[in-house]
C-alpha positions as CSV (number, residue, x, y, z in Angstrom):
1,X,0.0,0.0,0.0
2,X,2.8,2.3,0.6
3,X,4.2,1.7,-2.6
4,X,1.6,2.8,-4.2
5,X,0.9,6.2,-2.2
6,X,4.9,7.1,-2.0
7,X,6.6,5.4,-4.5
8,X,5.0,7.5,-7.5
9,X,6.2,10.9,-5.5
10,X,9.6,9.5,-6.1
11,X,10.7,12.7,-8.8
12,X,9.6,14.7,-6.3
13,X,11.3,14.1,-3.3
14,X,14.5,11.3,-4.0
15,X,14.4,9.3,-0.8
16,X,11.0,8.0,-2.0
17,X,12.7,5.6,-4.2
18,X,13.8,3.4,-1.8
19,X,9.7,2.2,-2.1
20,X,10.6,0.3,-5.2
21,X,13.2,-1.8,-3.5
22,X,12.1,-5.4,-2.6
23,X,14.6,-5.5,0.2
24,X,14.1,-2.0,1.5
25,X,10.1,-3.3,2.1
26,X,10.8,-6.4,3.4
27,X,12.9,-5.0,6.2
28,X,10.4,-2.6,6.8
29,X,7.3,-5.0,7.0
30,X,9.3,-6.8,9.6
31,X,10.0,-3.8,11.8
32,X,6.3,-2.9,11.5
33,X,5.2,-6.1,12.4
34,X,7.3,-6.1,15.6
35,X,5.9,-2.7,16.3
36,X,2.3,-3.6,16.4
37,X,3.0,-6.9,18.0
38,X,4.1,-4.2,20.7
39,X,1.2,-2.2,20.2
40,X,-1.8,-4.6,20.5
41,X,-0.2,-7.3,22.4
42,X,-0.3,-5.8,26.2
43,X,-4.1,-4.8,24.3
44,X,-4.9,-8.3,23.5
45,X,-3.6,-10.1,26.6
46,X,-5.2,-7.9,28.6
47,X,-8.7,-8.5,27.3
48,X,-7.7,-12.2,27.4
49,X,-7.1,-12.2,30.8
50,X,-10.7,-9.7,31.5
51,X,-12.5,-12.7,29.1
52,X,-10.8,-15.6,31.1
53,X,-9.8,-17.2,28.2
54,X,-7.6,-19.6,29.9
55,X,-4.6,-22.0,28.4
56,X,-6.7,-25.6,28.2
57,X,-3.5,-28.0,29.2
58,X,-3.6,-30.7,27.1
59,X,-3.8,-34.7,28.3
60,X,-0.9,-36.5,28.5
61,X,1.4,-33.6,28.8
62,X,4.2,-33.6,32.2
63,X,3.2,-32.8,35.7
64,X,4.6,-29.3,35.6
65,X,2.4,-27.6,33.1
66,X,-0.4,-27.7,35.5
67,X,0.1,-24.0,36.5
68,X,-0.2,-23.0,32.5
69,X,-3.4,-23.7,32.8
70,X,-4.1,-20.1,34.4
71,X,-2.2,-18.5,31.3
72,X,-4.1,-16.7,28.8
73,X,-4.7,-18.5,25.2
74,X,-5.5,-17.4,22.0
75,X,-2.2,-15.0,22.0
76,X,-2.5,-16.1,18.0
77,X,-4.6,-12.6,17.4
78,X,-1.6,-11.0,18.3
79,X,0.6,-12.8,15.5
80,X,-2.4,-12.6,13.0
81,X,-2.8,-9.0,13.4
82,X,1.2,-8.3,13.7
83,X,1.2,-10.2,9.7
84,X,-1.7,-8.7,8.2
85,X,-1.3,-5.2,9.0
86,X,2.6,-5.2,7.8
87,X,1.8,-7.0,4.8
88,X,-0.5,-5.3,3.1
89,X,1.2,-2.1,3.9
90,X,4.4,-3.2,2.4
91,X,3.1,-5.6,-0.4
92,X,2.1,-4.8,-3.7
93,X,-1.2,-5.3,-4.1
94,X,-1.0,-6.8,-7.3
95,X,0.7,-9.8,-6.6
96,X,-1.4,-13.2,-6.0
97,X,1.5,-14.8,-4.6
98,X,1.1,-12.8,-1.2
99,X,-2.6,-12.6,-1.5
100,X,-2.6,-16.5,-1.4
101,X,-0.3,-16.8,0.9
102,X,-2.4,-14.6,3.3
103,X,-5.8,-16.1,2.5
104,X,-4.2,-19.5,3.8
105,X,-2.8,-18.0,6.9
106,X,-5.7,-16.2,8.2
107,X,-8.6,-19.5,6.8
108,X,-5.8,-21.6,8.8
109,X,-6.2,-18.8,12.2
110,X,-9.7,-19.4,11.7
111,X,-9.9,-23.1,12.0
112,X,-7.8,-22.7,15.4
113,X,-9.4,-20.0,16.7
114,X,-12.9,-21.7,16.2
115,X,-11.2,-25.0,18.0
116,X,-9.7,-22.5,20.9
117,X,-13.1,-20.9,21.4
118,X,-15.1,-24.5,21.6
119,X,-12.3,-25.4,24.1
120,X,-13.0,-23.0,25.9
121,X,-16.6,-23.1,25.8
122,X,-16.8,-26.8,26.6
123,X,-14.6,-26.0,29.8
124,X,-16.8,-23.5,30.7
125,X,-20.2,-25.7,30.4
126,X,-18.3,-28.2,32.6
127,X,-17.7,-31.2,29.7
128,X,-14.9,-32.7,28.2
129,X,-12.8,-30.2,26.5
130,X,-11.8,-31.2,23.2
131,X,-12.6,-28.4,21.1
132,X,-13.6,-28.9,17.3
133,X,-14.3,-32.7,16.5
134,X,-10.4,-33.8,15.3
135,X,-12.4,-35.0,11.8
136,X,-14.2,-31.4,11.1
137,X,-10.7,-29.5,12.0
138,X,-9.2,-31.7,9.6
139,X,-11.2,-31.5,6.8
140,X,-10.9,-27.9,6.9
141,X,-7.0,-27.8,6.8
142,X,-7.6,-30.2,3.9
143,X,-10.2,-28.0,2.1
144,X,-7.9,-25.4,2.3
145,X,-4.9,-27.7,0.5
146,X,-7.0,-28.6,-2.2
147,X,-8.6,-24.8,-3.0
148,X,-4.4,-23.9,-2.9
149,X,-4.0,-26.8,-5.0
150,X,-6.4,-26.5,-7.8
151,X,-6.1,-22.8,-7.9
152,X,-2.5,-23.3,-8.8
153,X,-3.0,-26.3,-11.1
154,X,-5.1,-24.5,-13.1
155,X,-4.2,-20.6,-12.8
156,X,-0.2,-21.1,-12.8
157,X,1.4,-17.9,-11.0
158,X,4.2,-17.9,-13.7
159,X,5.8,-19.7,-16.6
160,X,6.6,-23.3,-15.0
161,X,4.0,-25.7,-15.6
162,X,1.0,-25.1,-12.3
163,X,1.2,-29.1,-11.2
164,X,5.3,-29.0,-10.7
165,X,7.3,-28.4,-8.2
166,X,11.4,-28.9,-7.3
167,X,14.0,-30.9,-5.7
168,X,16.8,-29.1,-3.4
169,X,20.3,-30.4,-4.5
170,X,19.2,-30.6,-8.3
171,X,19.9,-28.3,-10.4
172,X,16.9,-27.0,-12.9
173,X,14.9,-30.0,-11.9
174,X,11.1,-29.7,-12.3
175,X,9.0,-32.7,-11.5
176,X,6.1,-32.0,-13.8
177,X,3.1,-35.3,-13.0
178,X,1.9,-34.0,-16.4
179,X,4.7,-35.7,-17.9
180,X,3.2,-39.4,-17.1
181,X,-0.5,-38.0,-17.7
182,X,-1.4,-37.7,-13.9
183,X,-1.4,-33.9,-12.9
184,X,-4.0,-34.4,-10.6
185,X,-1.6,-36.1,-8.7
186,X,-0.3,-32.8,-7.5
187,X,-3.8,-31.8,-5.9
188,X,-3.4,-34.4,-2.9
189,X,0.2,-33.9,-2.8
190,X,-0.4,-30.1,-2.0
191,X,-3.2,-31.2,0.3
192,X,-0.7,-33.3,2.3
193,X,1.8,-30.9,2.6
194,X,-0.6,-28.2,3.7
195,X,-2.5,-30.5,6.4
196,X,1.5,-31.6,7.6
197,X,3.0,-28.3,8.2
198,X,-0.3,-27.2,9.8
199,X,-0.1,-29.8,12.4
200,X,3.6,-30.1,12.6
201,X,3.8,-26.6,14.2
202,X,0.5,-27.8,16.1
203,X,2.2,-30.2,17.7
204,X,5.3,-28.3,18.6
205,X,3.7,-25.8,20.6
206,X,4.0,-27.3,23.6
207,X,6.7,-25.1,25.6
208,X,7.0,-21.5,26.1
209,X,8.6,-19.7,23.1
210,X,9.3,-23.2,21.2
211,X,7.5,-23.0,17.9
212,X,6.8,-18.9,17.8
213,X,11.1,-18.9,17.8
214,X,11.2,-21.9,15.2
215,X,8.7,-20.6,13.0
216,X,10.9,-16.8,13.1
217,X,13.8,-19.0,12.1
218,X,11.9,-20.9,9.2
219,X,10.4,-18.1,7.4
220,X,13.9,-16.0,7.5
221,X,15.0,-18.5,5.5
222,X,12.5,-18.8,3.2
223,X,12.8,-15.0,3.1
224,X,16.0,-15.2,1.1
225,X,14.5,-18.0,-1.1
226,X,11.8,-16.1,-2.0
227,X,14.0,-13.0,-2.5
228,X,16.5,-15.2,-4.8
229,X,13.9,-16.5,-6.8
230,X,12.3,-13.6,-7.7
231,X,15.1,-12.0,-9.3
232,X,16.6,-13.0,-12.6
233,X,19.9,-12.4,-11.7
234,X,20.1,-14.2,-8.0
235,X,18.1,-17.1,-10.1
236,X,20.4,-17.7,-12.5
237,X,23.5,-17.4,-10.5
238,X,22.3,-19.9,-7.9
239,X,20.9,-22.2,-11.2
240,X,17.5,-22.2,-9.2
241,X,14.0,-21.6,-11.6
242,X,13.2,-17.9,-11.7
243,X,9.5,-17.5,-10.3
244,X,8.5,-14.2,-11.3
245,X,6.6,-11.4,-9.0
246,X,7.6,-14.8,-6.3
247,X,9.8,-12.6,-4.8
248,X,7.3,-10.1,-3.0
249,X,6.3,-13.7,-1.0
250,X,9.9,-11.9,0.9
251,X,7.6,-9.1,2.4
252,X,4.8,-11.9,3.7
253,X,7.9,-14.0,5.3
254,X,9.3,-11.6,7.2
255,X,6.3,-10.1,8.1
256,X,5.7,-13.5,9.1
257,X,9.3,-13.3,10.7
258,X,8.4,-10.3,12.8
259,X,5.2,-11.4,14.3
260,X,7.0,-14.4,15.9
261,X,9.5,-12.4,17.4
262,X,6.7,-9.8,18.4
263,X,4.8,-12.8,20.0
264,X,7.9,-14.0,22.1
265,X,7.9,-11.0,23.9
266,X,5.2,-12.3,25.7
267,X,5.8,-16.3,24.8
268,X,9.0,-16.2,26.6
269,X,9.2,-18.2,29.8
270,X,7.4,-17.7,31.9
271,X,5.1,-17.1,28.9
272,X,2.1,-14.5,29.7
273,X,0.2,-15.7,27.1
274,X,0.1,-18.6,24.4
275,X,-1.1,-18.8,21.0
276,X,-3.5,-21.6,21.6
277,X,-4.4,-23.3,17.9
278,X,-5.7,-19.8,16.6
279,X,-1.3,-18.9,16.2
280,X,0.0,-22.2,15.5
281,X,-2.2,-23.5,12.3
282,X,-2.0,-19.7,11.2
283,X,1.7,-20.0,10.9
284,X,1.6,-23.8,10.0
285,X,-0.5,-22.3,7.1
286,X,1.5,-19.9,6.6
287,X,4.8,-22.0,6.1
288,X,2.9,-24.6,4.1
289,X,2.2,-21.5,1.4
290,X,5.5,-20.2,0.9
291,X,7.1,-23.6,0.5
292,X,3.7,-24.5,-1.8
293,X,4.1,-21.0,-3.9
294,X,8.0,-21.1,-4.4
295,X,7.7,-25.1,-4.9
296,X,9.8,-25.7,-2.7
297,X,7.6,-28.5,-1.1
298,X,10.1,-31.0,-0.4
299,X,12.2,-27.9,0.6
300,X,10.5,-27.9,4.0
301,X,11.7,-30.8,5.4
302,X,14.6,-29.4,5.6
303,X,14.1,-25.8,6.6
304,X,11.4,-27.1,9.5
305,X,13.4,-30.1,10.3
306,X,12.3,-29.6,14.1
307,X,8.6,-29.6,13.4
308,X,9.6,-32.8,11.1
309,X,10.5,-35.0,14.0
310,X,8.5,-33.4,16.7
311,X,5.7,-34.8,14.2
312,X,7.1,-37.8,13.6
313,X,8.0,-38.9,17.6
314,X,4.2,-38.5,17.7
315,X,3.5,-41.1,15.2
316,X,6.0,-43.6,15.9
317,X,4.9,-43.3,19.5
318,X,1.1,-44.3,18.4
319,X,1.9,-46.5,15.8
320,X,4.7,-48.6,18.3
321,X,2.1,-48.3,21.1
322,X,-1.0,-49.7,18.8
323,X,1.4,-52.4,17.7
324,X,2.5,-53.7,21.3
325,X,-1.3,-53.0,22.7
326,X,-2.4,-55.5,19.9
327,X,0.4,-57.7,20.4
328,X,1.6,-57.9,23.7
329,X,-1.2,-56.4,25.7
330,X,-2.0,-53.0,27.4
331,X,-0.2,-52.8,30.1
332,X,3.0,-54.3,28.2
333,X,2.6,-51.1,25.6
334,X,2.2,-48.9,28.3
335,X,5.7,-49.5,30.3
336,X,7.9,-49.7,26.7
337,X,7.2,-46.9,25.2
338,X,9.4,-45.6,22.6
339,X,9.6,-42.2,24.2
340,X,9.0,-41.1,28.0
341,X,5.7,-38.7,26.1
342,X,5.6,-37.4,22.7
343,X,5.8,-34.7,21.3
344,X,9.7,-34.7,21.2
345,X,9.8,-31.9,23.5
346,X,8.2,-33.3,26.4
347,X,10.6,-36.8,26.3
348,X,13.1,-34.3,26.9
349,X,11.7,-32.7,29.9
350,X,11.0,-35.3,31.4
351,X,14.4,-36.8,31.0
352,X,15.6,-33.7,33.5
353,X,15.8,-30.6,31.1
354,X,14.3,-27.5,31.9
355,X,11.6,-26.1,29.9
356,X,14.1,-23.0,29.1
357,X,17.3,-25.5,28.0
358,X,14.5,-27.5,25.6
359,X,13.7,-24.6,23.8
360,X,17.0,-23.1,23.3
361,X,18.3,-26.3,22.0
362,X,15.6,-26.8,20.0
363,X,16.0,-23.6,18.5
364,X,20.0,-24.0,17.8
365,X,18.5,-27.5,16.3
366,X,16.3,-25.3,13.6
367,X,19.2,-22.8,12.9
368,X,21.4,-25.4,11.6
369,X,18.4,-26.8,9.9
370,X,18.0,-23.6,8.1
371,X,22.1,-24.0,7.3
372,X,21.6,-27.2,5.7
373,X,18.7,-25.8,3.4
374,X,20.2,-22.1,2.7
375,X,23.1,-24.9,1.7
376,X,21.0,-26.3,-0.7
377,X,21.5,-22.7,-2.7
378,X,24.7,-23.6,-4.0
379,X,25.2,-27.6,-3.6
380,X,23.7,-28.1,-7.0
């Protein structure tokens, strides 16, 4: 929006130029988003706190997160509004790539926030708290995959093929399911990845500050992606596909980037508030998108490596458990369990780490994932 009130002015008065420079906006849509994460957060937690809209602590997790369940939830608004607001002041308005990438984010804060406020209501009314039946939740992260999906199929954002994506390490290498007559294939790829990353940073947020500081270190990196593969030159140097317009996706990420640091003001241990579901399938959204729009889906893996195998410790967990109940009986499955408690996180504190050490680690875990994929740049 801003580059379209200032940036025409530029003749007039110089320093306006600096409104046509990619990087120039992206820096300044992450400083804006820390700024009204400063603004509406002591706002926002406030009225949580007036509302009683309590932290629901979920079964199964350690001993010592009983007292969280006085701490405000649904700190997700704060993140929501801390992306929107920088975003579309910093964006071009033109470009679908950031529109999409936003619709996703905020359908995805929907979802959550509909499952925090049923929580919440159920808890109130004295029953079983589980928030929006586990089938309807899911179905609307997978509604929201496939819309992604078929939109892009079908209205490709540039000249690659719409059903395609990459591989990291390989240079110029499309994978185009066209090629064996099954485009369609693509759709419930998408879909997968979408639902994944949703729940992946679902699933993470489990400790103060754990997946607001891994999701700030994800979408840095797929800042400079995004950047590199919007411009001709960066593209070809780094032999990667240039993505044209892609590279105003740099203004949503750290945007993104800002509101996570914003938000861990008041994550931090001992966290004030939490983002409940309403933050963490927002940003799950939010990093299924970029990876989705830059194809860069198998790219993920690497850049939320964390969120990877906090996601998969919950499903070896169940699947080892299902397979010794079965086998060897209940009580059996119950004493050899693969991890002390899954998610990842909690195995750890319960092995003796402190909630604070966890985190930290976890987060020098997901820098040096976002090494190995920002490696990925050159090791073609």
């Amino acid at each position: 929006m801003l580059y379209y009130f200032l940036y025409p002015f530029r003749q007039h008065f110089g320093p306006f130029r600096v409104f046509g420079y990619l990087s120039f906006r992206a820096a300044g849509a992450a400083v804006t988003a820390l700024l009204v994460a400063f603004v509406v957060g002591p706002m926002i937690v406030r009225w949580l706190q007036r509302m009683q809209i309590h932290q629901v602590v979920r079964e199964g997790t350690p001993d010592s997160h009983a007292s969280k369940g006085t701490t405000p939830t649904m700190g997700g608004l704060i993140i929501l509004a801390a992306t929107l607001v920088p975003t579309l002041l910093w964006m071009r308005l033109e470009n679908r790539y950031v529109w999409l990438a936003l619709a996703v984010t905020l359908l995805m804060g929907a979802i959550g926030f509909l499952d925090d406020f049923l929580k919440l209501k159920q808890k109130r009314e004295g029953r079983e708290n589980r928030g929006l039946v586990e089938r309807y939740k899911l179905a609307g992260q997978v509604t929201i995959g496939f819309a992604l999906a078929v939109y892009i199929w079908k209205a490709p954002l540039n000249a690659l093929p719409g059903a395609s994506t990459t591989l990291p390490f390989l240079k110029y290498m499309l994978v185009v399911p066209a090629t064996i007559g099954a485009a369609w294939l693509y759709v419930p790829f998408v879909t997968f990845v979408m639902t994944a990353t949703s729940n992946a940073v679902n699933l993470t947020d489990g400790l103060d500050g754990l997946a607001a500081g891994l999701m700030a270190i994800a979408m840095a990196t797929f800042a400079i992606f995004a950047y590199a593969m919007g411009r001709t030159d960066a593209s070809s140097y780094l032999q990667l596909f240039y993505l044209r317009d892609a590279g105003e996706l740099t203004v949503f990420c750290t945007a993104v980037f800002g509101a996570s640091v914003g938000f861990l003001w008041y994550n931090a241990h001992p966290a004030q508030v939490f983002m409940g579901d309403t933050g963490a399938l927002a940003l799950g959204g939010a990093l299924g998108a970029v990876a989705i729009l830059l194809k860069s889906e198998f790219l993920v893996v690497f850049v939320g490596g964390v969120f990877v195998a906090e996601t998969t410790s919950v499903l070896v967990q169940r699947l080892v458990f299902k397979y010794r109940r079965r086998r060897y009986g209940l009580a059996y499955a119950q004493q050899h369990r693969v991890f002390l408690r899954a998610p990842l996180h909690h195995h750890f504190e319960l092995k003796g780490w402190p909630e604070t050490q966890v985190v930290v680690r976890f987060w020098i875990l997901g820098i040096l994932c976002a090494f190995v994929a920002l490696s990925t740049l050159k090791l073609r």
